[in-house]
N, C-alpha and C positions, 0 to 999 in steps of 0.2 A: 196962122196956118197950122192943120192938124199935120203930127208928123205920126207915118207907122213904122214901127221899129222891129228888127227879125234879127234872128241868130242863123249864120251862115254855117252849118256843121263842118262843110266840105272849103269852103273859104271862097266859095264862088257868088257870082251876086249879079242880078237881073241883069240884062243887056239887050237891046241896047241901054245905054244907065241914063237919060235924061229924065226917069223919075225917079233916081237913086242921087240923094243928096247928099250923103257921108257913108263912107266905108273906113272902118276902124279894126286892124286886124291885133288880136290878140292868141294864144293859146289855147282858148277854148273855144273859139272860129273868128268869124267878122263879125261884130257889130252892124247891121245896115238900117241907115236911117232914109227913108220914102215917100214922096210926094203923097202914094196911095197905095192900096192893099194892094200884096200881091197875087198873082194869078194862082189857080191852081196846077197850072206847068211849072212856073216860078218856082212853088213851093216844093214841087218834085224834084225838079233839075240840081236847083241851088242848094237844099235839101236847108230849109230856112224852119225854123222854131220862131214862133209869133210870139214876140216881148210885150207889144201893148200899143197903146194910141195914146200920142200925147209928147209931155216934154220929155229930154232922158232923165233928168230928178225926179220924176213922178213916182211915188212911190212904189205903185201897182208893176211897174217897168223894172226899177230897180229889185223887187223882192223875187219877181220871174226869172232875171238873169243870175240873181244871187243861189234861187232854188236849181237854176242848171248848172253853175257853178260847180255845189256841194255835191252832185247827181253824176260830172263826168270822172271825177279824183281817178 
């Protein structure tokens, strides 16, 4: 199953959550992993940064979240 994966700025995350399949909170928002894209309310609300499609080791995934990393210091 494809998973999409976002960066929560605000630490909030879709709801109702039955296509929200992991939320992972860190310092530089929440990690949220999803059945499917999310909406473009979702993306308003939740105020979500799009990491990638796919596994979380996926390279392309990990160097997105790596490039927000270095970007919020």
């Amino acid at each position: 199953m494809t998973n999409y994966w976002y960066l929560s700025r605000n630490h909030e995350y879709p709801k109702p959550s039955w296509h929200v399949k992991s939320v992972q909170l860190n310092k530089y928002g929440s990690i949220i992993e999803m059945e499917r894209e999310a909406t473009e309310n979702e993306l308003f609300i939740c105020d979500l940064v799009y990491l990638g499609k796919g596994q979380w080791n996926d390279e392309h995934i990990q160097n997105k979240y790596e490039g927000y990393k270095r970007g919020v210091k």
